[in-house]
C-alpha positions as a Markdown table, in Angstrom:
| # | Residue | x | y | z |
|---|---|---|---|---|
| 1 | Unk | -7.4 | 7.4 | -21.0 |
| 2 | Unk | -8.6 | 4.0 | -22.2 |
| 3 | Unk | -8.2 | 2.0 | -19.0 |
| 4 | Unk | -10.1 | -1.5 | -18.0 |
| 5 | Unk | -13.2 | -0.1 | -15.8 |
| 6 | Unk | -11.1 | -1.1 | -12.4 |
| 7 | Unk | -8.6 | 1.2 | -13.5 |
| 8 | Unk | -10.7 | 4.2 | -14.3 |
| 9 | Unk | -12.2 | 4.0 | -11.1 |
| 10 | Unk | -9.0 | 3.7 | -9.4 |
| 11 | Unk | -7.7 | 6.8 | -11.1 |
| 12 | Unk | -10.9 | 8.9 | -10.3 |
| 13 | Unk | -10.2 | 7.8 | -7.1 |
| 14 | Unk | -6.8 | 9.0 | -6.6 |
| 15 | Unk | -7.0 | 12.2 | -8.5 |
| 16 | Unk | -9.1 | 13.7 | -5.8 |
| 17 | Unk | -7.6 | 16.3 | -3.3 |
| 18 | Unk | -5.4 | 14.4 | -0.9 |
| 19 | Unk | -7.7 | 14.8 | 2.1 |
| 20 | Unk | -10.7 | 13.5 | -0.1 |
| 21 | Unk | -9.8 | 10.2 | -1.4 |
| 22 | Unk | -11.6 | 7.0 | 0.1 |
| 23 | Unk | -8.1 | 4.7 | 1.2 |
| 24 | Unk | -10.8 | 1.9 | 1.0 |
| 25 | Unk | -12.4 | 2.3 | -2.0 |
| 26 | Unk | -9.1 | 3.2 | -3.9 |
| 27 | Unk | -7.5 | -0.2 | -2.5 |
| 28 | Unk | -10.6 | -2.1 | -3.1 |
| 29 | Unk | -10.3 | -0.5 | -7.2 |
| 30 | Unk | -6.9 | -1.8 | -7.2 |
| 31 | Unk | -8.1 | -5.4 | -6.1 |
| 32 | Unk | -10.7 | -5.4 | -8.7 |
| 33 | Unk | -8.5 | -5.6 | -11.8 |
| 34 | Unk | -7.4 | -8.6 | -10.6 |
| 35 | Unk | -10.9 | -9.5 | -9.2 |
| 36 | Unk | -13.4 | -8.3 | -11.5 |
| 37 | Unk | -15.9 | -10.1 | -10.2 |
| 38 | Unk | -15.6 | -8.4 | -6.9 |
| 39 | Unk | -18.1 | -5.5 | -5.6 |
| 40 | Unk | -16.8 | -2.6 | -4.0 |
| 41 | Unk | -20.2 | -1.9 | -2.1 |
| 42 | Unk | -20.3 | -5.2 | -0.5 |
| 43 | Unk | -17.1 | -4.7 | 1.1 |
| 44 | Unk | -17.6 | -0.9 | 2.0 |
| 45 | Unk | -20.6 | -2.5 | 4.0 |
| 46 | Unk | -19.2 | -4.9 | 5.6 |
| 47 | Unk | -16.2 | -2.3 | 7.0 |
| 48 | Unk | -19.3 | -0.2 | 7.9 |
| 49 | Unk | -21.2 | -3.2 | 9.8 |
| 50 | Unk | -17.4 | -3.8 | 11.4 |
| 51 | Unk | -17.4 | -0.7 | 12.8 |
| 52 | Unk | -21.0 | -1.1 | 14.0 |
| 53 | Unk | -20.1 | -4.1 | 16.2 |
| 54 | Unk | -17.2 | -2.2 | 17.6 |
| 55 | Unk | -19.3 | 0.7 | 18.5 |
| 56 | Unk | -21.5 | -1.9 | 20.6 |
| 57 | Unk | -18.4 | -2.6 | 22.3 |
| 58 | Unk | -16.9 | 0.6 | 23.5 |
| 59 | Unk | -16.7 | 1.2 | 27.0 |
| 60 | Unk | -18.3 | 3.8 | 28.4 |
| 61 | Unk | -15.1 | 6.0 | 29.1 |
| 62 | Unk | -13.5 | 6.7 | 25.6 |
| 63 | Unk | -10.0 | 6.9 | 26.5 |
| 64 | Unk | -7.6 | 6.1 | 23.4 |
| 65 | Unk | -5.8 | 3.4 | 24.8 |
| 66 | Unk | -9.6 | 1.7 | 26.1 |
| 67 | Unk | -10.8 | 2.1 | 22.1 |
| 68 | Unk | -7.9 | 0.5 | 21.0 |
| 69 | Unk | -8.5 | -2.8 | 23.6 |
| 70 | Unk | -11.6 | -3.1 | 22.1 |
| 71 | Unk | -10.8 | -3.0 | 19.0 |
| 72 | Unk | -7.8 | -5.2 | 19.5 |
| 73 | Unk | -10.4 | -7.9 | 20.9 |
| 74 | Unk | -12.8 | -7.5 | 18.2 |
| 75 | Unk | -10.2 | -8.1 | 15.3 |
| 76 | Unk | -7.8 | -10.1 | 16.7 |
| 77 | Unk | -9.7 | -11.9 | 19.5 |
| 78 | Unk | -13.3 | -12.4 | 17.9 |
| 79 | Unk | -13.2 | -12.1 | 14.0 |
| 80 | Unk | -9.5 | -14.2 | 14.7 |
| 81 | Unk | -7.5 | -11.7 | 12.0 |
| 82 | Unk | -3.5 | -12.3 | 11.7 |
| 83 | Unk | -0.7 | -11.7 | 10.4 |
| 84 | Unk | 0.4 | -14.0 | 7.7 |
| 85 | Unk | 4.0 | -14.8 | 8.6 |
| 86 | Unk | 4.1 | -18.1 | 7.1 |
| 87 | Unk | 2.9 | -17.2 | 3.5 |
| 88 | Unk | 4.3 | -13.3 | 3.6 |
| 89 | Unk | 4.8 | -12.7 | 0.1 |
| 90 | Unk | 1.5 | -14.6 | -0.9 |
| 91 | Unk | -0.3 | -11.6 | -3.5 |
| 92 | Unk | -3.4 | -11.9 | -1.6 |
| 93 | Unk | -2.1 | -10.3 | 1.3 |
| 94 | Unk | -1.8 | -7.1 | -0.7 |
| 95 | Unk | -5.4 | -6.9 | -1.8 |
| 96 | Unk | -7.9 | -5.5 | 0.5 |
| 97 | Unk | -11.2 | -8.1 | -0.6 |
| 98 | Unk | -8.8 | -10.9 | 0.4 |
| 99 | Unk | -8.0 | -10.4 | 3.8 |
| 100 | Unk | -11.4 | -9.6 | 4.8 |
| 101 | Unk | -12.6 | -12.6 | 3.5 |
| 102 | Unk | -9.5 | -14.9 | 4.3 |
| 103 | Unk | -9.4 | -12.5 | 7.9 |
| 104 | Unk | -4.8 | -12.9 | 6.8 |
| 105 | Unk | -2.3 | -10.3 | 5.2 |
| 106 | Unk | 0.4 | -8.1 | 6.0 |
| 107 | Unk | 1.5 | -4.8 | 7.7 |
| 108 | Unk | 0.0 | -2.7 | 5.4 |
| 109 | Unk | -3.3 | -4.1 | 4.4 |
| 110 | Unk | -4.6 | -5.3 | 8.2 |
| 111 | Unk | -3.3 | -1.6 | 9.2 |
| 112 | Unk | -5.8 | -0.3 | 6.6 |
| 113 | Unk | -8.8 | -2.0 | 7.8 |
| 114 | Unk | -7.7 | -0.8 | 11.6 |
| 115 | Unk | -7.6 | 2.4 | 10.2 |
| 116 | Unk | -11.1 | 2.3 | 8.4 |
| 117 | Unk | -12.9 | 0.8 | 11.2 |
| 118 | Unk | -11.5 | 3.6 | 13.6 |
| 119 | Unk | -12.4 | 6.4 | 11.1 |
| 120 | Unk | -16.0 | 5.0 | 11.0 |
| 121 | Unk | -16.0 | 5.1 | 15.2 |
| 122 | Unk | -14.9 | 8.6 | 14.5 |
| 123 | Unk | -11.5 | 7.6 | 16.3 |
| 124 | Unk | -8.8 | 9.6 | 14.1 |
| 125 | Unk | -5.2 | 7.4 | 13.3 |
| 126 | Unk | -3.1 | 7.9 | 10.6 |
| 127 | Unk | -0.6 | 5.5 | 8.7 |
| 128 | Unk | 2.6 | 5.2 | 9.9 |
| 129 | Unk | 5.2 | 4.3 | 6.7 |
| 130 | Unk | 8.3 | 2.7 | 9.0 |
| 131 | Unk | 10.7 | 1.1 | 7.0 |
| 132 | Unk | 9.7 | -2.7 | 6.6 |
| 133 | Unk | 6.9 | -2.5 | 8.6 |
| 134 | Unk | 3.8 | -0.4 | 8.5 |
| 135 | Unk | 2.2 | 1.0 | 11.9 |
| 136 | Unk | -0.6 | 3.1 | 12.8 |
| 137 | Unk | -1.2 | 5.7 | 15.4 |
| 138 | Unk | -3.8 | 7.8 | 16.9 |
| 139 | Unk | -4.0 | 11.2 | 15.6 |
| 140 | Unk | -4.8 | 12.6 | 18.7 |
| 141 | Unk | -2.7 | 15.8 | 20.0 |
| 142 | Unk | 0.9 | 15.0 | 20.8 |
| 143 | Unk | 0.0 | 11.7 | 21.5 |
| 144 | Unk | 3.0 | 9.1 | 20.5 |
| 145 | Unk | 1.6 | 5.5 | 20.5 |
| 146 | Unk | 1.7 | 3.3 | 17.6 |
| 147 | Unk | -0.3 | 0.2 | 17.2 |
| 148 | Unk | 1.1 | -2.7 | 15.2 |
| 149 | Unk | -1.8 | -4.4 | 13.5 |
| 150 | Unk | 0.5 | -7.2 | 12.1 |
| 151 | Unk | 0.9 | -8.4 | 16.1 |
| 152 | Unk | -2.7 | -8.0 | 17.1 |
| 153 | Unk | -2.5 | -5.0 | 17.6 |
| 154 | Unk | 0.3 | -4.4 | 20.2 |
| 155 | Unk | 1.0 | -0.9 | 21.3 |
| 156 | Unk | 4.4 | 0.2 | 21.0 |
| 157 | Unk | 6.6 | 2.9 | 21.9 |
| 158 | Unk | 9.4 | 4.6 | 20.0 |
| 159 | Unk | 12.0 | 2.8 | 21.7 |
| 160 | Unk | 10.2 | -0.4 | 20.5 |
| 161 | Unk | 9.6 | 0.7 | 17.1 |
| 162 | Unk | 13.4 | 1.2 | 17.2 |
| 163 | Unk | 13.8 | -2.4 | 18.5 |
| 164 | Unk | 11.5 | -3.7 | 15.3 |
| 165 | Unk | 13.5 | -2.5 | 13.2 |
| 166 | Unk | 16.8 | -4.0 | 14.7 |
| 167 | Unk | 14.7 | -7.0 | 14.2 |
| 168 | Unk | 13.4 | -6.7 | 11.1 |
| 169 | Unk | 17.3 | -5.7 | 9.6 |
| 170 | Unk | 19.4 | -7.7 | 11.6 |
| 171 | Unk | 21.3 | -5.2 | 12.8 |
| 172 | Unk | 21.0 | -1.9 | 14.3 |
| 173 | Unk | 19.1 | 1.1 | 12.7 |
| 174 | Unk | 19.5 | 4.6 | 13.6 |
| 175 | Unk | 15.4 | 5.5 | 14.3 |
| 176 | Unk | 14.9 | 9.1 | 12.2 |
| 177 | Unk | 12.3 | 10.8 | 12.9 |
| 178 | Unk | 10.7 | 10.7 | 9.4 |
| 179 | Unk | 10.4 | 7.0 | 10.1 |
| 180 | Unk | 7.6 | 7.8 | 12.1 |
| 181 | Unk | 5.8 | 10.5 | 10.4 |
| 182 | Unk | 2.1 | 10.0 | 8.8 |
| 183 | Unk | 2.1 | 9.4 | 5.1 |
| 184 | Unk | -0.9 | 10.6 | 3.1 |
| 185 | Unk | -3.7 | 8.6 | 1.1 |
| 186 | Unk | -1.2 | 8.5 | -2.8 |
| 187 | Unk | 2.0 | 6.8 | -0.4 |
| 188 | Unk | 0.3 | 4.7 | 1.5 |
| 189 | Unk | -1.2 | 3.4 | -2.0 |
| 190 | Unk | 2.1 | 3.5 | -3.8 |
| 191 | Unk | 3.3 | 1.6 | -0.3 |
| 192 | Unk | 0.9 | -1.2 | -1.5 |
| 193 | Unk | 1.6 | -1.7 | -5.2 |
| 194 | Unk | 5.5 | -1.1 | -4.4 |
| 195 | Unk | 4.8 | -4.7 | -2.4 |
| 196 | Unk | 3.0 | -6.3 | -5.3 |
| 197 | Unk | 5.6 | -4.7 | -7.4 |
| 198 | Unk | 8.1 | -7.1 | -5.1 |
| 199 | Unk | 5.9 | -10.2 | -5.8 |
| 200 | Unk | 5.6 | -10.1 | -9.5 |
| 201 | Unk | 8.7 | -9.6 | -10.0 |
| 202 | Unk | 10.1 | -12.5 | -8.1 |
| 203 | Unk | 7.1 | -14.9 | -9.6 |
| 204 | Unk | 8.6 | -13.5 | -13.5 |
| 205 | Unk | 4.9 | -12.4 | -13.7 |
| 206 | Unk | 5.2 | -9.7 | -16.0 |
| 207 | Unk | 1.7 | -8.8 | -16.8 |
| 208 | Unk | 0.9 | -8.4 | -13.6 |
| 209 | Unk | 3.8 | -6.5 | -13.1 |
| 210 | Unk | 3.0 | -4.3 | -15.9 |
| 211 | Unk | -0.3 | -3.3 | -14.3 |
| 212 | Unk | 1.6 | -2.6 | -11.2 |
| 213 | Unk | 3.7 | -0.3 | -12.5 |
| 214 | Unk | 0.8 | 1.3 | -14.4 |
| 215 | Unk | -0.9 | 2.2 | -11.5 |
| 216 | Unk | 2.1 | 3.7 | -9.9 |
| 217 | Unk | 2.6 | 5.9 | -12.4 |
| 218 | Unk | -1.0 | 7.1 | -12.5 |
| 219 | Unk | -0.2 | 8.1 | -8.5 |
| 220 | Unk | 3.2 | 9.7 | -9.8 |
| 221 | Unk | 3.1 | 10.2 | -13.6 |
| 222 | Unk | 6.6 | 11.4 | -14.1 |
| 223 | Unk | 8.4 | 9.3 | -11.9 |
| 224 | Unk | 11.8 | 8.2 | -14.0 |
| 225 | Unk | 12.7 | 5.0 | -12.3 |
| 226 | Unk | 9.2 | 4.0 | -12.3 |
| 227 | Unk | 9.2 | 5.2 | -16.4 |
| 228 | Unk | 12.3 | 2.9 | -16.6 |
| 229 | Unk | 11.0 | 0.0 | -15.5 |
| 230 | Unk | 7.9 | 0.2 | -17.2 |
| 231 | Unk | 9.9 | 1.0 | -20.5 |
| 232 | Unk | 12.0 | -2.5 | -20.0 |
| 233 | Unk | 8.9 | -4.1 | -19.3 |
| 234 | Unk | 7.3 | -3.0 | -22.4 |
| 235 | Unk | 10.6 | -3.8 | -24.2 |
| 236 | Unk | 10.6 | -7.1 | -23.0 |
| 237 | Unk | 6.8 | -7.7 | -24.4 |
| 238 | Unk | 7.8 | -6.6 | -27.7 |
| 239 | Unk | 6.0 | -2.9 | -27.5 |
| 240 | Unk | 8.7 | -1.1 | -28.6 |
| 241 | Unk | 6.6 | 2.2 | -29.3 |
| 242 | Unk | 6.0 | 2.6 | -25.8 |
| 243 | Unk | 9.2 | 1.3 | -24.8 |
| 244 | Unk | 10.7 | 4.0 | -26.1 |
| 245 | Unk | 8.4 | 6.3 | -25.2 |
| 246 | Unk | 9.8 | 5.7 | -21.4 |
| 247 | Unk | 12.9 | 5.6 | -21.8 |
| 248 | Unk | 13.3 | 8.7 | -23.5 |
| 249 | Unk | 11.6 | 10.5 | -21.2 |
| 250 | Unk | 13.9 | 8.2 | -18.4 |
| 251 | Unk | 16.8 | 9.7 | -20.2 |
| 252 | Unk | 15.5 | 13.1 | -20.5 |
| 253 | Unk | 15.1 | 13.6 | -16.9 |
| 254 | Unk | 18.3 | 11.6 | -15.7 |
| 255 | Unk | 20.3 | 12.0 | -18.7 |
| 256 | Unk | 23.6 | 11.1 | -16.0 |
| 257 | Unk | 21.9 | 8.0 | -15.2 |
| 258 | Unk | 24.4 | 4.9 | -14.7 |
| 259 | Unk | 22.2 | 3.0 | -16.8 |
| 260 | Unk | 22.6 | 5.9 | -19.8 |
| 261 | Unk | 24.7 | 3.3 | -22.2 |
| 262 | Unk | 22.5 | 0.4 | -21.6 |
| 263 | Unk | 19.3 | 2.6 | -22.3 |
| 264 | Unk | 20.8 | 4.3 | -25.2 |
| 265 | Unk | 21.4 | 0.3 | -26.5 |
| 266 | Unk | 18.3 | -0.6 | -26.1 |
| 267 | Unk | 17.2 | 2.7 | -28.1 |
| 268 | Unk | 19.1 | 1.8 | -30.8 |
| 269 | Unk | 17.9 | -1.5 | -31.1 |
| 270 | Unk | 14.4 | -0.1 | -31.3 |
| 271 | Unk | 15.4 | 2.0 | -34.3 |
| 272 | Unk | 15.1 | 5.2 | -31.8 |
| 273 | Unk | 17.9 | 7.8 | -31.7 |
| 274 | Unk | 19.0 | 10.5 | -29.1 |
């Protein structure tokens, strides 16, 4: 596959066995296509020297909800991390090298350094995927506490994860219990990208949100309504070849597809017949 160096890396990266693939380094691949000056090392290092510091700080008596304080004070109370309500939807929030440095981002990227400083202090959490809002938890028996990195690291319980999500819809939402269930390495990933997706698409950026798409599809390589939307994409930049490409194969695996006219246009346009 001739992908920019970034890229390759990235898709080394994710083509490991689940259990295997570095969260970290995988985000920090995605961040350096659009930062290719950035070094993956340095940042590795300083999520190592992180967890260093917090080590320092434990308590003698390593109870979950004591590990957790600590490192609630270290990120939130001494190296001032935060959520960054007031510029949300900012693209820096979803790359990993930025909000160590700029110590700001969302749900899913400040739950990813919780995670990787607590998997170098050999305290096991997984993510959490909730709709709207990503949490972690220890992965620790039966044990059902989630920690909300977005809010310095509040502790919550199910009833309050149901309450976030009243808040975050505006109305009530039934809590299933999938909503709660630990996603693996390729989601959380896709999680990511599907917010960048959100970005580019509202800035009109579509190079950016070519590359998006790309990457999702190197996670999931036959996903159709990822396919479709990189086949309009490519028939809006004038590669028709490739636009077609996709939404053949779109067609060919939802051949019922609402959109079936409107794809089959666009076909014809191209000079491409079903």
């Amino acid at each position: 596959m001739d992908f920019p160096l970034a890229r390759q890396r990235f898709y080394q990266e994710i083509r490991q066995p689940q259990e295997q693939i570095d969260l970290a380094k995988a985000a920090l691949f995605l961040a350096q296509e659009e930062y290719p000056t950035l070094e993956p090392e340095d940042y590795l290092a300083l999520l190592d020297q992180m967890a260093l510091d917090i080590k320092e700080r434990l308590p003698s008596n390593h109870y979950p909800l004591r590990i957790i304080q600590t490192i609630n004070h270290y990120l939130f109370e001494e190296l001032q991390f935060y959520g960054n309500a007031e510029d949300y939807y900012d693209p820096r929030n979803s790359y990993l090298n930025q909000v160590l440095d700029r110590h700001t981002g969302i749900p899913i990227t400040l739950s990813l350094i919780y995670l990787e400083v607590a998997k170098r202090i050999d305290f096991p959490m997984v993510g959490i995927g909730m709709p709207g809002h990503f949490l972690i938890r220890p992965a620790i028996g039966d044990m059902q506490i989630f920690v909300d990195p977005f809010n310095r690291g509040e502790v919550l319980f199910a009833e309050d994860c149901q309450e976030r999500l009243k808040q975050l819809f505006g109305e009530p939402i039934a809590l299933r219990p999938e909503f709660l269930e630990a996603v693996d390495a390729r989601y959380f990933l896709l999680r990511m990208l599907t917010n960048l997706k959100a970005i580019y698409l509202q800035q009109r950026d579509l190079t950016r949100l070519l590359a998006v798409i790309e990457r999702m599809l190197l996670i999931h390589p036959n996903a159709p309504l990822a396919q479709r939307e990189r086949g309009l994409l490519y028939y809006q930049l004038g590669r028709w070849t490739e636009a077609a490409q996709d939404l053949e194969s779109y067609l060919s695996q939802i051949p019922m597809a609402e959109d079936a006219s409107l794809m089959q246009e666009l076909l014809r346009r191209m000079g491409r017949t079903n």
